[in-house]
TORVEXGU-856029 format. One record per residue: residue number from 1; x, y, z of N, C-alpha, C in turn; residue in three letters. Coordinates in steps of 0.05 Angstrom, whole numbers, plus 5000, padded with zeros to 4 digits. Last residue first. Layout:
     n   n.c1   n.c2   n.c3   ca.c1   ca.c2   ca.c3   c.c1   c.c2   c.c3   res
   NUM      X      Y      Z       X       Y       Z      X      Y      Z   ALA
...
***
This chain:
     n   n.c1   n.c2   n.c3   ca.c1   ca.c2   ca.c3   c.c1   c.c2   c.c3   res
   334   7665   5711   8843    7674    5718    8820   7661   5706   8793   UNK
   333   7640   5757   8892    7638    5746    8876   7653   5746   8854   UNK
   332   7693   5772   8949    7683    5788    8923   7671   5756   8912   UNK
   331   7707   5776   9014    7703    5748    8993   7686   5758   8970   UNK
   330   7726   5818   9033    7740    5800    9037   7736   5770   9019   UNK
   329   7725   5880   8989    7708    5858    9002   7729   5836   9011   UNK
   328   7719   5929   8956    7735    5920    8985   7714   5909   8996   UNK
   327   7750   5932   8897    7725    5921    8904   7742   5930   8937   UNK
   326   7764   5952   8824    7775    5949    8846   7748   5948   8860   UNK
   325   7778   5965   8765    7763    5953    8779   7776   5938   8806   UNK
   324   7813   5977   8702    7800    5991    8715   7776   5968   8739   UNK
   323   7815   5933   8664    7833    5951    8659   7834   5964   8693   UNK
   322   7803   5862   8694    7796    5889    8687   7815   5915   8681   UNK
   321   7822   5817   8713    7841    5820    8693   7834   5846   8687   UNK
   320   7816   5819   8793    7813    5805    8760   7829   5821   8747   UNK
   319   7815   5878   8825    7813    5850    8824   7806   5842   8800   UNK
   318   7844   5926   8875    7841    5916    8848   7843   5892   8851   UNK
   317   7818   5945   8932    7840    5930    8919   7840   5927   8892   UNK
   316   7805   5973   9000    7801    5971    8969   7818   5975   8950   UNK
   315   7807   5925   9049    7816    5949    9029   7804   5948   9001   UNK
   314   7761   5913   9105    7779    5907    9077   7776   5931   9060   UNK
   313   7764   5920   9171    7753    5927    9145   7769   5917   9121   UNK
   312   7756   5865   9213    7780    5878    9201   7766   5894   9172   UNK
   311   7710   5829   9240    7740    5847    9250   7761   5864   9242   UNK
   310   7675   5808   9207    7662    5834    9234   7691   5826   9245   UNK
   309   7705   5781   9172    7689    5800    9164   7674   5825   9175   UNK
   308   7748   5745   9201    7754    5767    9191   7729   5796   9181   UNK
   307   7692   5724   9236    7723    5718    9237   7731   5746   9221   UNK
   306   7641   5694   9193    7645    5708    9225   7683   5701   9221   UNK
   305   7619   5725   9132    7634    5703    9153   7642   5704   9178   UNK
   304   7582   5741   9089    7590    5747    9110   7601   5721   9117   UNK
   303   7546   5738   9043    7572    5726    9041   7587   5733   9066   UNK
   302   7507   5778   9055    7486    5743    9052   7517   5731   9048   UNK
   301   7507   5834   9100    7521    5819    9078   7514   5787   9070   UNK
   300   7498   5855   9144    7479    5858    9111   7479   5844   9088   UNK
   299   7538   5863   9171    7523    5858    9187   7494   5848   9163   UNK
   298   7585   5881   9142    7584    5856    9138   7544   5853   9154   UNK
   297   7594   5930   9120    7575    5916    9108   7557   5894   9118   UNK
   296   7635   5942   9140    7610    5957    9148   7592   5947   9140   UNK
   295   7682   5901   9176    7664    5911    9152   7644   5923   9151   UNK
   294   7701   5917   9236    7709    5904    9214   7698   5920   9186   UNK
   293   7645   5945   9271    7671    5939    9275   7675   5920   9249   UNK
   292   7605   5997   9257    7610    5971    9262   7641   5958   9259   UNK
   291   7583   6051   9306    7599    6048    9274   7599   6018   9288   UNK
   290   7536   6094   9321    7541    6061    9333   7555   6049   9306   UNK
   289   7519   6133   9292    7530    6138    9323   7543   6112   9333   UNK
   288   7511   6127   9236    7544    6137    9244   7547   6143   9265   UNK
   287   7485   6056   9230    7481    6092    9248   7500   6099   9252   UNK
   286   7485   6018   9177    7494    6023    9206   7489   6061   9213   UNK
   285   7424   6005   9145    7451    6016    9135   7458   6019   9168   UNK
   284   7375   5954   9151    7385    5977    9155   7418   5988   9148   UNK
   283   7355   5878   9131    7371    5907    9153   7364   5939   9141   UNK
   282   7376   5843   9079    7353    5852    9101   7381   5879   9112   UNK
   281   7391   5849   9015    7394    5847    9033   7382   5859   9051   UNK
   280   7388   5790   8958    7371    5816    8975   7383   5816   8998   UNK
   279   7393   5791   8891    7406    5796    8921   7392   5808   8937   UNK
   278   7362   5741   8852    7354    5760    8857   7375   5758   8882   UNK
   277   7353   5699   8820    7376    5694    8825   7382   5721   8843   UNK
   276   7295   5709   8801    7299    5681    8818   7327   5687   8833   UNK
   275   7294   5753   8770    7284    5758    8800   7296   5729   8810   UNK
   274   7329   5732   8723    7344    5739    8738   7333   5756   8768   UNK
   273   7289   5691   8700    7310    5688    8708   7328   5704   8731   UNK
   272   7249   5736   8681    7243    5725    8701   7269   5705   8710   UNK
   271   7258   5805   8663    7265    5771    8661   7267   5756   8682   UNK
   270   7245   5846   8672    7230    5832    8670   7238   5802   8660   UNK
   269   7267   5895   8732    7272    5875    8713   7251   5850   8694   UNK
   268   7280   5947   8767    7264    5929    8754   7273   5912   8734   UNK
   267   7348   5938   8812    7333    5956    8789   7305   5927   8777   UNK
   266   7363   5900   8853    7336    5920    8857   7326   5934   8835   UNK
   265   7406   5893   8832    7383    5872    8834   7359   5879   8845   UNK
   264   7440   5936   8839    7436    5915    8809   7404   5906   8817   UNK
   263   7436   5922   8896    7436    5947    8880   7426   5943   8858   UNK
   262   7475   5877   8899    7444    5883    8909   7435   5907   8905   UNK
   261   7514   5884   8882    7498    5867    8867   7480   5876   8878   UNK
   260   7543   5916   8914    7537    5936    8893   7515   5913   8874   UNK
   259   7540   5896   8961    7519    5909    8967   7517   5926   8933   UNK
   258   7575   5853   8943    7558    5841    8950   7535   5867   8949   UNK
   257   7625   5859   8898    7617    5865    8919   7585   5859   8920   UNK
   256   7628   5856   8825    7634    5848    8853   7633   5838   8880   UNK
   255   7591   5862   8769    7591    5874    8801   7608   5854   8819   UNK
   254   7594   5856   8714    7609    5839    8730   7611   5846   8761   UNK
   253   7553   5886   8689    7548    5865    8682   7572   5842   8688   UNK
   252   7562   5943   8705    7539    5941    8705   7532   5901   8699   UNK
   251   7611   5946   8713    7602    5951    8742   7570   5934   8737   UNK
   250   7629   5950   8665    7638    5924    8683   7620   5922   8704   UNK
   249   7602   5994   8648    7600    5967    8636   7603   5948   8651   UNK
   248   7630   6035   8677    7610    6039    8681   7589   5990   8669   UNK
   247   7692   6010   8711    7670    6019    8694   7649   6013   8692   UNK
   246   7684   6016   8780    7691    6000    8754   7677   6025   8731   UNK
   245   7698   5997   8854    7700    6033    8829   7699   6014   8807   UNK
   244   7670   5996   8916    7677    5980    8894   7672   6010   8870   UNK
   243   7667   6026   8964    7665    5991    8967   7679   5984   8936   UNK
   242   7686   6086   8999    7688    6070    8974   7690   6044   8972   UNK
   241   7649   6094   9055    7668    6092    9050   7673   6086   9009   UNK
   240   7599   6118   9083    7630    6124    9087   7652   6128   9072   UNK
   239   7568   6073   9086    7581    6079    9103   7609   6097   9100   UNK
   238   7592   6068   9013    7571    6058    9033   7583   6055   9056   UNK
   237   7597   6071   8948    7595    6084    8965   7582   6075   8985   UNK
   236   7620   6069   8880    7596    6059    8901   7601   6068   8917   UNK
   235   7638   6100   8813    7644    6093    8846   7626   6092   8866   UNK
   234   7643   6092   8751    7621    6099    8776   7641   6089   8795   UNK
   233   7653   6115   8682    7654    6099    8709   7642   6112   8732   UNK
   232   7618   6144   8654    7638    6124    8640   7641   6109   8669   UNK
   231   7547   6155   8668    7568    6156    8678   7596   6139   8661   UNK
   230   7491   6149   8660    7501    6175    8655   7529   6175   8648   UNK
   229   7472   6097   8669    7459    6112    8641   7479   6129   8638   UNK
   228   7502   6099   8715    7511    6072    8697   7492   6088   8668   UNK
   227   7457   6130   8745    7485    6136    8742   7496   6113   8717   UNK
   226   7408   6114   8735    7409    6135    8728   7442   6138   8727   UNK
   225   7412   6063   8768    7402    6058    8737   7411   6088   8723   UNK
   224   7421   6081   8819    7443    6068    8802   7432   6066   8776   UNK
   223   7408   6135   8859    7400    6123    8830   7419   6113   8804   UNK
   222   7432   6174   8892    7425    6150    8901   7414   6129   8883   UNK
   221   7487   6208   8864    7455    6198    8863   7451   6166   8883   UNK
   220   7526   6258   8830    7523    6240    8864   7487   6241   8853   UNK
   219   7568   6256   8784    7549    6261    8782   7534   6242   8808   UNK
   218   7617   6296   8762    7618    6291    8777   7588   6281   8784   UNK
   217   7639   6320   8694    7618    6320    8710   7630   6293   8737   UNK
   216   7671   6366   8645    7675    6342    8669   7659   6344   8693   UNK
   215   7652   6393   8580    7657    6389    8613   7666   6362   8625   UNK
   214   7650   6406   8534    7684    6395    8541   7678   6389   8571   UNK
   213   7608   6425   8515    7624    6449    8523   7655   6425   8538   UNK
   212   7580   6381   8490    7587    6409    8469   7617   6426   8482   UNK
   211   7580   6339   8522    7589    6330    8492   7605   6362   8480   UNK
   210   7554   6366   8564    7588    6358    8577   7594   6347   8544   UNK
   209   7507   6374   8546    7528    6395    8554   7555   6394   8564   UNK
   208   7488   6321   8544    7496    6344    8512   7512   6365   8520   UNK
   207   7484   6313   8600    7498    6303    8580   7501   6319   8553   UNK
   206   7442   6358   8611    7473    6350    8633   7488   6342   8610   UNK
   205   7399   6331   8578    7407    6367    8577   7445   6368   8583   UNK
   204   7389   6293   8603    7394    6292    8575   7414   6323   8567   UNK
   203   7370   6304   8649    7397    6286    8654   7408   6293   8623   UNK
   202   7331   6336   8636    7353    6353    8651   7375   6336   8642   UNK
   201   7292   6304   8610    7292    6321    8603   7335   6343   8613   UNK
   200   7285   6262   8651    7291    6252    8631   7305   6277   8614   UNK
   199   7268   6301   8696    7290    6275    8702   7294   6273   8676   UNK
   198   7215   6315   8673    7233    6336    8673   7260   6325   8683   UNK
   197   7187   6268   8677    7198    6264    8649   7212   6295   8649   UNK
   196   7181   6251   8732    7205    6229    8714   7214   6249   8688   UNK
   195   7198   6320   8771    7182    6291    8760   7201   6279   8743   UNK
   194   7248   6328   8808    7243    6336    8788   7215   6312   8787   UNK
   193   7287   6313   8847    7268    6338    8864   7254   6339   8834   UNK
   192   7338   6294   8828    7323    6268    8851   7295   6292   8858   UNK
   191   7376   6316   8799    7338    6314    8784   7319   6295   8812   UNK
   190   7422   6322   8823    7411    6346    8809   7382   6349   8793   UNK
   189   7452   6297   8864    7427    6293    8866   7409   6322   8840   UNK
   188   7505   6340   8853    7493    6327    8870   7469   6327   8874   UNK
   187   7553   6355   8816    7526    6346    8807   7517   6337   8838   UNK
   186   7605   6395   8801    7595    6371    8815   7571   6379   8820   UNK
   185   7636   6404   8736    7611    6414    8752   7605   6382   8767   UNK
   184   7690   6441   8701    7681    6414    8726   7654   6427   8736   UNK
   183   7702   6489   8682    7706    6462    8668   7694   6439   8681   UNK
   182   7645   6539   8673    7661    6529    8686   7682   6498   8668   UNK
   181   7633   6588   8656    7644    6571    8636   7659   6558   8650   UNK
   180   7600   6625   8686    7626    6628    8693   7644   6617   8671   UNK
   179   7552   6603   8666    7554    6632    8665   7580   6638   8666   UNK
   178   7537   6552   8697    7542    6551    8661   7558   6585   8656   UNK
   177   7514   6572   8740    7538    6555    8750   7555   6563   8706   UNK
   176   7469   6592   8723    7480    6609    8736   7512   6593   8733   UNK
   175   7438   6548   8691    7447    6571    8678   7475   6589   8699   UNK
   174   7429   6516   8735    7454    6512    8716   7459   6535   8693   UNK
   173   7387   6541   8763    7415    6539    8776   7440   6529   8753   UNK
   172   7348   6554   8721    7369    6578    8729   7385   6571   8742   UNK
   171   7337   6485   8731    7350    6507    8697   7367   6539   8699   UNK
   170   7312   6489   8772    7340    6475    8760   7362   6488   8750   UNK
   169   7267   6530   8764    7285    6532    8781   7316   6515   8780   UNK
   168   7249   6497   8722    7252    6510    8711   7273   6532   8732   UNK
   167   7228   6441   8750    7249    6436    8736   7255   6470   8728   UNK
   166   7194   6467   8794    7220    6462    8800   7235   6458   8776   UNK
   165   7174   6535   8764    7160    6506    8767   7190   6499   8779   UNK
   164   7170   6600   8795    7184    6582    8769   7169   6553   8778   UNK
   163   7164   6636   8829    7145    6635    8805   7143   6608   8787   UNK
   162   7205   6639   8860    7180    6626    8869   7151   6621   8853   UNK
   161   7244   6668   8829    7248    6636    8838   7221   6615   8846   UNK
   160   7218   6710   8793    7231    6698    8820   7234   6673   8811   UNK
   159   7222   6745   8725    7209    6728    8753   7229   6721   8766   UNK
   158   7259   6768   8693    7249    6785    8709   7229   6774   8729   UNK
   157   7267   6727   8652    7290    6732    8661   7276   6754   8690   UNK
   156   7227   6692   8624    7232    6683    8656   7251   6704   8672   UNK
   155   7241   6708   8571    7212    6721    8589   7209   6710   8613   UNK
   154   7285   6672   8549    7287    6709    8558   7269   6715   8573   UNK
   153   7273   6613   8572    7260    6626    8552   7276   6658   8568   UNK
   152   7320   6555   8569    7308    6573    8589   7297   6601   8568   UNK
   151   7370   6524   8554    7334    6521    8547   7316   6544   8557   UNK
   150   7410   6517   8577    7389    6509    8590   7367   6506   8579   UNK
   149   7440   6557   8531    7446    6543    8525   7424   6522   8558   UNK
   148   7404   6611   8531    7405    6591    8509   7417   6567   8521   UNK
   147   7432   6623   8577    7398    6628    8585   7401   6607   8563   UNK
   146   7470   6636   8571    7470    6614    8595   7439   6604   8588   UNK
   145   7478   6677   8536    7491    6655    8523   7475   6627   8550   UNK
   144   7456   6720   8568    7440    6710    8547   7454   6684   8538   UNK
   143   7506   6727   8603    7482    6716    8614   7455   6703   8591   UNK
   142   7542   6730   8565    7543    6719    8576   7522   6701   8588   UNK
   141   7514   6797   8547    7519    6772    8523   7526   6744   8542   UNK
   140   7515   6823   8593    7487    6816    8579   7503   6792   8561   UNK
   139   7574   6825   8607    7551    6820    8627   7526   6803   8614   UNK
   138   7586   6849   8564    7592    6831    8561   7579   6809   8586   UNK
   137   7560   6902   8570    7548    6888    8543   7571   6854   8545   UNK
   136   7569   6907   8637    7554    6930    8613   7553   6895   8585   UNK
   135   7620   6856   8660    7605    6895    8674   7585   6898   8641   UNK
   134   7649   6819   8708    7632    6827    8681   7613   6853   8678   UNK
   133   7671   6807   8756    7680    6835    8739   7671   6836   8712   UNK
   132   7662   6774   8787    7682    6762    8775   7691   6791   8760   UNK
   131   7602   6785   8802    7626    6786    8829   7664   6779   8809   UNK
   130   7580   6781   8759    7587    6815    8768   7617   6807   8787   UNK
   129   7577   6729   8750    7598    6746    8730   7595   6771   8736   UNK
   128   7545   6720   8802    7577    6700    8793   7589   6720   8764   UNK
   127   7502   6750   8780    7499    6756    8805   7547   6740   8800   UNK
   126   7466   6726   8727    7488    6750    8733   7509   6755   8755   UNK
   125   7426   6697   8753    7446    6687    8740   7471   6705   8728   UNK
   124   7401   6735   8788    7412    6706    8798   7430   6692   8784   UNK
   123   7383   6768   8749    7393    6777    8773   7417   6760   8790   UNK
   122   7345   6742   8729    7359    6749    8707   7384   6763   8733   UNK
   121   7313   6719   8759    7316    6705    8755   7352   6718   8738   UNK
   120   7314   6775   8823    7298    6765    8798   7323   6746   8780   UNK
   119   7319   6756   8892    7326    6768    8864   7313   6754   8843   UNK
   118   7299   6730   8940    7295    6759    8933   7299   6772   8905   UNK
   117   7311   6671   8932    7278    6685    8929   7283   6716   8927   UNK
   116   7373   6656   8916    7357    6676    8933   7334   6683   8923   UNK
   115   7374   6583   8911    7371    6606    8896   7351   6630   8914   UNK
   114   7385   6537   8939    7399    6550    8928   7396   6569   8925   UNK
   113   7324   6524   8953    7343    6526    8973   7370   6543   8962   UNK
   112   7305   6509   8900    7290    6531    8920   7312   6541   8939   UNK
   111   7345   6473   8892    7345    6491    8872   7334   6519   8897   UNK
   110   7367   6414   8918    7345    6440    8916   7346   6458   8911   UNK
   109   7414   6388   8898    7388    6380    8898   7367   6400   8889   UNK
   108   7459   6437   8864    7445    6421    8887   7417   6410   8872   UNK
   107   7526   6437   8827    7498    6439    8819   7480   6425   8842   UNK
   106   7588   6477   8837    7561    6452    8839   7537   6460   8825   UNK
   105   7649   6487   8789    7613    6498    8799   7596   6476   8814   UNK
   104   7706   6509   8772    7692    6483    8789   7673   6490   8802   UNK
   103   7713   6561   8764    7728    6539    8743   7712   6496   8751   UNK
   102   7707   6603   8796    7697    6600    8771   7692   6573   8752   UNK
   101   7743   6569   8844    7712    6567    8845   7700   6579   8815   UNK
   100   7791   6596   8825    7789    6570    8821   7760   6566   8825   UNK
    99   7793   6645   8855    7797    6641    8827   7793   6619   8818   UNK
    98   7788   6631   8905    7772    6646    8897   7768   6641   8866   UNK
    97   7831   6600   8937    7805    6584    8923   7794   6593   8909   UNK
    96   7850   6636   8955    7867    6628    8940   7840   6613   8914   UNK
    95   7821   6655   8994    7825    6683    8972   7842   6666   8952   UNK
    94   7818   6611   9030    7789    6625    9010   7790   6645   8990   UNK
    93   7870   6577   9021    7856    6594    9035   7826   6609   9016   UNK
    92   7891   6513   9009    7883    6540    9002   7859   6558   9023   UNK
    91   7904   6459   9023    7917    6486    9044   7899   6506   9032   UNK
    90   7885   6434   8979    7872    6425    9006   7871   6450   9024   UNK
    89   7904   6428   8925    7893    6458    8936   7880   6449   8972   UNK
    88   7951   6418   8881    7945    6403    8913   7923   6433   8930   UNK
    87   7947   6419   8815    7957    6430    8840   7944   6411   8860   UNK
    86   7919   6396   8768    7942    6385    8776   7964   6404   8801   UNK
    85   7868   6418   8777    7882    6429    8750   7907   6423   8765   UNK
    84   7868   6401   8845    7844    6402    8819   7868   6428   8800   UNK
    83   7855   6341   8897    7878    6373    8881   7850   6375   8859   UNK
    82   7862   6348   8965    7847    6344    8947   7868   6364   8920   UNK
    81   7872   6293   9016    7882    6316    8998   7867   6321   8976   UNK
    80   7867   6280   9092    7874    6273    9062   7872   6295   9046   UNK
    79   7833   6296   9137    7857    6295    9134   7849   6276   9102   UNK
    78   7780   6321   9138    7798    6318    9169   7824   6311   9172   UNK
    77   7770   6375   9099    7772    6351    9110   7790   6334   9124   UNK
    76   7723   6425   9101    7749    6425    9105   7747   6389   9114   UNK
    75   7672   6435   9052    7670    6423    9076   7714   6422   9078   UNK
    74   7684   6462   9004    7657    6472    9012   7663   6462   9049   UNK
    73   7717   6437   8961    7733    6451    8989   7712   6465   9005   UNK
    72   7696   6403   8934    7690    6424    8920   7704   6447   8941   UNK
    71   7707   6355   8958    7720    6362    8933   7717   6392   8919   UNK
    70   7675   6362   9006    7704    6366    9003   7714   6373   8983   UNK
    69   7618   6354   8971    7636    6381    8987   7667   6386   8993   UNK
    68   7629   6309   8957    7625    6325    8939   7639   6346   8945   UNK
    67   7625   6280   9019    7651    6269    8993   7641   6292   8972   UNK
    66   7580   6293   9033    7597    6293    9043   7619   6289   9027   UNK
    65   7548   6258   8985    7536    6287    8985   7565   6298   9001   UNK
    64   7565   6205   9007    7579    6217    8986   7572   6248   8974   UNK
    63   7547   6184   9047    7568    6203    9061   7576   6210   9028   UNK
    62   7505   6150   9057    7526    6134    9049   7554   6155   9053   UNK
    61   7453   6178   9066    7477    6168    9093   7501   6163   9092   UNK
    60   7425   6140   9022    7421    6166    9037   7438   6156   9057   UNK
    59   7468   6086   8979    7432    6103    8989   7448   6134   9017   UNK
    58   7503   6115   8923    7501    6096    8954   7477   6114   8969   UNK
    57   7552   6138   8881    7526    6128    8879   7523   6115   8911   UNK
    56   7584   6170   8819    7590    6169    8854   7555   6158   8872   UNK
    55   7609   6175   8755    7584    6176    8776   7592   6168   8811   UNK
    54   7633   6227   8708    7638    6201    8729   7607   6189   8754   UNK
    53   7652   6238   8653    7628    6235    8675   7622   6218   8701   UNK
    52   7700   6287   8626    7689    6256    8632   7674   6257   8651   UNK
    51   7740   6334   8623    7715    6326    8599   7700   6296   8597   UNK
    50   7786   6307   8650    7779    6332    8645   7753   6319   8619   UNK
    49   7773   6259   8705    7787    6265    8684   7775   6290   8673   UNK
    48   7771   6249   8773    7748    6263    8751   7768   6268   8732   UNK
    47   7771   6210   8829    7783    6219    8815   7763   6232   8797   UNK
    46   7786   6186   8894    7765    6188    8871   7768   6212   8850   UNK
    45   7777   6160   8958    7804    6158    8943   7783   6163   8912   UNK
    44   7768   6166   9023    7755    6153    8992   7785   6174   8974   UNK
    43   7779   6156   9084    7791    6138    9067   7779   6134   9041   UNK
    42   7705   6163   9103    7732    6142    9106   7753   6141   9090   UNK
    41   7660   6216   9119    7671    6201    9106   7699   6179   9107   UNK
    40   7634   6215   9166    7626    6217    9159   7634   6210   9124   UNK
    39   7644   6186   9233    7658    6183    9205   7646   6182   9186   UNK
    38   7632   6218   9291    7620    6211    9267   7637   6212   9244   UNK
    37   7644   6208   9364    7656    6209    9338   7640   6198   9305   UNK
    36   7598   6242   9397    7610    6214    9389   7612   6221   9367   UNK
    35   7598   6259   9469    7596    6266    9443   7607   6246   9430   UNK
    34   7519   6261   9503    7543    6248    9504   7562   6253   9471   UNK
    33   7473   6275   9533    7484    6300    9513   7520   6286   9502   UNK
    32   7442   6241   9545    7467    6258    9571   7485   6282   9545   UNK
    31   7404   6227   9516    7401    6245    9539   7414   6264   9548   UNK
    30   7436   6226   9453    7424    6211    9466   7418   6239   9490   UNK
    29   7493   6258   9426    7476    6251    9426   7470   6242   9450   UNK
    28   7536   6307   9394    7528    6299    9415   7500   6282   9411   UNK
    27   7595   6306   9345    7564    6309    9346   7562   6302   9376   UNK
    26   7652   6313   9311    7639    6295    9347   7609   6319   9339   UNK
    25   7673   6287   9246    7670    6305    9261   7652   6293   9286   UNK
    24   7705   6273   9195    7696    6268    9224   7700   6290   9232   UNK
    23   7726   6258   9129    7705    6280    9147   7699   6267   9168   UNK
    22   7782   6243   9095    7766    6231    9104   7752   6259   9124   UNK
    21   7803   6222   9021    7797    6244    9048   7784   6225   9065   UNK
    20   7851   6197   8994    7851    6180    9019   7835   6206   9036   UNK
    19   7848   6247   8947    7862    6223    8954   7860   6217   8981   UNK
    18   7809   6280   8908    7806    6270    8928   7823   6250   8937   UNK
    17   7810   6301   8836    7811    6289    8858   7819   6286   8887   UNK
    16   7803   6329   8777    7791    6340    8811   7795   6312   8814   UNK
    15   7835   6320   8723    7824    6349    8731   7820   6353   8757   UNK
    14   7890   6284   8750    7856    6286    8746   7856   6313   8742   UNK
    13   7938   6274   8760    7938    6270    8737   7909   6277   8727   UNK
    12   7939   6294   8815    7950    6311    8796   7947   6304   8772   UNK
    11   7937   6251   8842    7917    6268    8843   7916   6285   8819   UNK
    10   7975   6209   8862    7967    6234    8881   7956   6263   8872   UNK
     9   7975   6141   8885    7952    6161    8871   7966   6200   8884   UNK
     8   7977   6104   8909    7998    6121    8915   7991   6148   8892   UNK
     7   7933   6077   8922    7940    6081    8949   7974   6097   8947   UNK
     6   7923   6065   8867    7898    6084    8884   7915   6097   8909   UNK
     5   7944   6037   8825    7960    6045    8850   7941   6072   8861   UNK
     4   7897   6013   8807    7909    5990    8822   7933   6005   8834   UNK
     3   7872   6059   8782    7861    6056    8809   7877   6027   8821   UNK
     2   7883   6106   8756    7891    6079    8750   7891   6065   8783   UNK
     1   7850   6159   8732    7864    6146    8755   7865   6116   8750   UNK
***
């Protein structure tokens, strides 16, 4: 996606994108049981080339777990479009989708949660090429091909789920998703439940498997060091909405936007130069019950200005000479 015409973008040139979705939905809150409009997502505009990694990143809330689902047509969205293999599939109905869900797999957080405790491991990863019509010796060769290619030992194939350690529960969820031969796999939060060095172990795994099998990854984390490792380009995320898309390079050593520096500036660091020049921002993220008027940021923001900043959200624009890089801020660092 050539993100300086984002706003006439329409999708078809991506293996999977999302043009202008947006998710609201009325929740009730407080005493009186009162209902209030939640914009769960805004206006994100995001793209996935065929056999490229993209990352999608913004703390808990930010609505991009929300932004996955759409893309994956899991959540219906309240208006904008999603296509994938250069159709427009938004309208599709569930018997249309059917054939296309082989082809575009998630991968969740929680594995436990995913995976039916009732069936045995070898059961679970079968379970997507029975419903597809894999039947007798191509059934078995398939499922053995998934098992190799995770790592995963033959002698797990007849335990549960509840036997397994978490990274090894992972492992059958991407075996299972791997089974279909999908081309797109959206990733959400897929090691944030792992220790560091089964994290080190999986992310590594993810990647060799999008080198060998041609995939296109989609990869949602609240973990910018982990995405910018993983990702050719990244898209930030906050309140909602899309603040700032670059490459992965640019993003990492020309950030823009104020909350994607402060991001930056939280990863550890040991040069003492750059804690001094350090972003920090106080507060809290806004409550999708009490939305903020103008910028969502601004209330967070150390470049805030009273006048346009808490009145008018800003677009997201392309800025500078960058191939690729667009920001929505009213006063971007330059």
């Amino acid at each position: 996606m050539t993100s300086a015409q984002a706003t006439a973008h329409d999708g078809a040139e991506d293996l999977l994108a999302g043009v202008s979705l947006a998710k609201y939905f009325h929740q009730r809150t407080g005493a009186l049981g009162r209902s209030v409009l939640v914009r769960a997502v805004h206006e994100a505009t995001i793209g996935v080339a065929a056999g490229e990694t993209v990352g999608l990143v913004g703390e808990s809330g930010s609505g991009k777990s929300t932004l996955g689902k759409l893309l994956l047509r899991l959540l219906e969205p309240s208006f904008g479009s999603v296509w994938f293999e250069g159709r427009e599939i938004t309208f599709f109905s569930e018997r249309e989708l059917r054939p296309l869900r082989r082809r575009m797999q998630p991968l969740f957080q929680d594995a436990a949660a995913a995976l039916d405790g009732r069936l045995r491991v070898d059961e679970i990863v079968t379970e997507p090429l029975r419903v597809f019509g894999a039947r007798g010796r191509e059934l078995d060769q398939r499922a053995r091909a998934s098992f190799d290619r995770v790592g995963l030992p033959i002698a797990l194939a007849t335990r549960r789920p509840a036997e397994l350690s978490s990274g090894e529960r992972q492992r059958v969820s991407l075996a299972r998703a791997l089974a279909l031969e999908p081309r797109m796999l959206v990733c959400d939060e897929p090691v944030a439940a792992l220790d560091p060095s089964e994290q080190l172990a999986m992310m590594e795994q993810l990647l060799e498997l999008s080198r060998s099998l041609g995939l296109a990854h989609l990869f949602i984390s609240h973990d910018l060091r982990m995405v910018l490792g993983a990702s050719e380009r990244v898209y930030v995320m906050y309140a909602g909405r899309i603040v700032e898309a670059a490459r992965s390079d640019a993003l990492r050593h020309g950030a823009r936007h104020p909350y994607t520096r402060a991001l930056l500036h939280a990863l550890p660091s040991l040069d003492p130069r750059r804690r001094r020049l350090r972003v920090v921002v106080e507060g809290e993220p806004p409550s999708p019950f009490q939305p903020v008027e103008g910028c969502a940021f601004h209330p967070r923001c150390p470049r805030a200005r009273s006048g346009i900043c808490n009145t008018e959200a800003p677009p997201l624009a392309p800025i500078g000479e960058a191939e690729w890089h667009d920001v929505a801020c009213w006063y971007p660092y330059d």
